[in-house]
N, C-alpha and C positions, 0 to 999 in steps of 0.2 A: 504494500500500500504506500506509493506516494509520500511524503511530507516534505511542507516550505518551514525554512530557514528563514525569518523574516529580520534584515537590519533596521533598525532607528535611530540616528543619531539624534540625540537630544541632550539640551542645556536644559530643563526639566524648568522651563519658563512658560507661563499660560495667558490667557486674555485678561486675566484678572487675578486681583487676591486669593490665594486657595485654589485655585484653576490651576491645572497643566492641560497642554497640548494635548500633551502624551495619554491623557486619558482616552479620548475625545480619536485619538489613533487609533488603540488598542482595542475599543470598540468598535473600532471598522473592519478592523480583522476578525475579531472575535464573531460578526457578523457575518462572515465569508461561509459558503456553503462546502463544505470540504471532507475529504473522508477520514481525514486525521486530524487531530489540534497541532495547528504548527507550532516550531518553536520561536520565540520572539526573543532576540538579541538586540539591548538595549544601549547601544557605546553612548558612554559620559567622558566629562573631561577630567584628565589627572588631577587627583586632587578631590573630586566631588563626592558626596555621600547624599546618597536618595534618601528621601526621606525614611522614615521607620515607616516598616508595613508595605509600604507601597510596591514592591516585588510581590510579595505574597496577594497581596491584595487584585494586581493585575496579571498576574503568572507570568511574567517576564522575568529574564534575566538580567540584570545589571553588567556593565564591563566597561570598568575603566581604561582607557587610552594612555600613551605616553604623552598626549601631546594637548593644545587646546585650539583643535579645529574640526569641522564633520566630516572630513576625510580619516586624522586618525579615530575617530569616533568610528567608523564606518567600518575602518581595518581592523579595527580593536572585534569591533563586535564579530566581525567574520571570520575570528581567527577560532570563533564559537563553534563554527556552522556544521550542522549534521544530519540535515536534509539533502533532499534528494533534487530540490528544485529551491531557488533564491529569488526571492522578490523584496525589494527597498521599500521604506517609507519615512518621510519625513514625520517626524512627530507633530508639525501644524498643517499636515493634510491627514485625508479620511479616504478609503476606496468606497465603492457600492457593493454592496453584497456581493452581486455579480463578475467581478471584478476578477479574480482569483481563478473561478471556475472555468472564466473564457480564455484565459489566461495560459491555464493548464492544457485543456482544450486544443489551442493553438500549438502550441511545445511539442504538441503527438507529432508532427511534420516539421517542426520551426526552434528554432535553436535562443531564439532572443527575443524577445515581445514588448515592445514601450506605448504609451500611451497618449493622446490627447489630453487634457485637462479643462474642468470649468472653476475659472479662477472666481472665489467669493470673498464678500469683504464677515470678518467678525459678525457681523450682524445677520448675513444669511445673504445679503443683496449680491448678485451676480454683477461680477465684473466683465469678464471675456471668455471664450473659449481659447487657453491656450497650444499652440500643437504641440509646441518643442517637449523632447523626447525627456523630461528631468525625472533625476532619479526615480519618485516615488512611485513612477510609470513603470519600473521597470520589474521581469518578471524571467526568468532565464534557468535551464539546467543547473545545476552545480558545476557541472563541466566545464560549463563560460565559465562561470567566475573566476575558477582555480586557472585555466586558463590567461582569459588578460588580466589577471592579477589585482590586487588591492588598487587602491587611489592613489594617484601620485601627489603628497603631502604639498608639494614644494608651489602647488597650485593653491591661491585661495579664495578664489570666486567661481573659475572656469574648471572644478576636477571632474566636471562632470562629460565635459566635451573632449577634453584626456581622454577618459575613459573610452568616453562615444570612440575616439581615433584609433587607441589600440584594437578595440570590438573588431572592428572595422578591418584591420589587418587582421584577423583570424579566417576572415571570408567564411563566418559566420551565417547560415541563414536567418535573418530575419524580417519582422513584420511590425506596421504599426493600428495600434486598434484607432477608430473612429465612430463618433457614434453617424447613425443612420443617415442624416442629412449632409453630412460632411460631403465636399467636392468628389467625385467619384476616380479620378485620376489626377496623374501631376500638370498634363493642362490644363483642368478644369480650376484647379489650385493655384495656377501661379497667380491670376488676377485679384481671386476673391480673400485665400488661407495662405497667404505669402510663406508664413512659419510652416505651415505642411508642407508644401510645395518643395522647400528648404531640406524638411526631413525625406523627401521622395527623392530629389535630386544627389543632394548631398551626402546622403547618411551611406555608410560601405559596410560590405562590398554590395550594397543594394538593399533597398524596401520593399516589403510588399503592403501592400494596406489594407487592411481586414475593416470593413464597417459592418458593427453588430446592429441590433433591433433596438435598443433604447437611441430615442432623440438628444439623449444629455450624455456627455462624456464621462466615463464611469472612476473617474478620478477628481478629487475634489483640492483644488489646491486652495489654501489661507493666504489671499492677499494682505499684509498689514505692516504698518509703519517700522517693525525690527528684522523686515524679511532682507535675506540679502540685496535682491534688485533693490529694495527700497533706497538701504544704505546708498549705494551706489549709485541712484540716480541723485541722492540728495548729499551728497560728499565730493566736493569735485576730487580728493586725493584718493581715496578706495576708488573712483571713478578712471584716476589715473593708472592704478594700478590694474582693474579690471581690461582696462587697450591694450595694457603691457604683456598682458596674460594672452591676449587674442592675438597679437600680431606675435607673440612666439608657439601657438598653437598652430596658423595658418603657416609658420615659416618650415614646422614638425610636420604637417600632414599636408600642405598643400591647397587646404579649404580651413575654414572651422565647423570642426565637427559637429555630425550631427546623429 
């Protein structure tokens, strides 16, 4: 029988007083329709201690890092991993129930599966459909993983497009989900979903696009004032350093990954 490996890197921060993310995660997993309970690997930062209970409380694992970033948070946790198949989540996003299973689903033929996203704000109100492929989308073999290997630390806005670039040199098959209404090919996309378009063109050694039956993208990402883009659009120095990151990504792989 199957079992996901599931990473979280979280700073164990929530929308409020007594709030974590992390709950409000774990819940979306816990909600996933699945023939085994997965296991949940938690990376924190050197240094931190969760609160009392809260492992028990959520069945998750805890796993401190050497380091204080979501990359080693991410390495730390998967250095846990004892599933059979690996799927990311950010601790301020949620999947949909369905999520997991289509997921899985896909994997029977497909080696790597990422997501579209519908970005909301705290409050519930819908921001945008995002396409780009970021982590909590992501849904893959164990085999990937150990494969293109952990996160390259030495990144600290862009390890995710690393990542995308090594994938990518594996000549990996992969696919990306969309929901139902989404552009139906990478012509139909370049005018209207420039960011799918992006991931059809760009992403190696090739995408295929899977659109399921739900109208909403079955990944739910937390747009909110401490998110990284945030920082970066509102910092012109993390700003500088996020260009510095892309112009030695496109100089590594030739595009920036996707």
């Amino acid at each position: 029988m199957p079992r996901f490996s599931i990473l979280i890197p979280s700073r164990l921060e929530g929308p409020g007083p007594g709030a974590l993310f992390l709950e409000n995660a774990v819940a979306s997993i816990r909600a996933q329709r699945l023939a085994a309970p997965p296991q949940i690997l938690v990376g924190i930062d050197a240094g931190v201690t969760a609160p009392t209970g809260l492992e028990e409380r959520l069945g998750v694992t805890f796993v401190n890092s050497g380091g204080h970033s979501q990359a080693a948070a991410l390495n730390a946790a998967a250095a846990r991993i004892e599933g059979d198949h690996v799927a990311l989540l950010e601790d301020d996003d949620e999947w949909n129930p369905d999520f997991l299973t289509l997921g899985l689903k896909a994997l029977a033929e497909l080696n790597f599966i990422s997501s579209t996203q519908l970005e909301v704000l705290p409050s519930g109100d819908v921001v945008r459909v995002n396409d780009f492929p970021t982590p909590s989308s992501w849904v893959m073999h164990r085999a990937v993983w150990d494969r293109v290997g952990g996160f390259d630390t030495s990144y600290r806005w862009h390890m995710d497009n690393d990542w995308l670039g090594r994938l990518g040199r594996t000549q990996v098959r992969r696919a990306h989900l969309a929901e139902m209404t989404a552009p139906a090919d990478l012509n139909a996309a370049r005018s209207v979903r420039p960011l799918l378009a992006d991931v059809l063109a760009e992403g190696r050694p090739s995408v295929t696009l899977l659109r399921h039956a739900s109208p909403w993208p079955l990944v739910i990402r937390m747009a909110h004032p401490g998110s990284g883009i945030q920082r970066i659009l509102q910092n012109p120095e993390l700003a500088a350093q996020s260009r510095q990151e892309q112009e030695a990504l496109k100089r590594a792989y030739g595009c920036m990954p996707h």
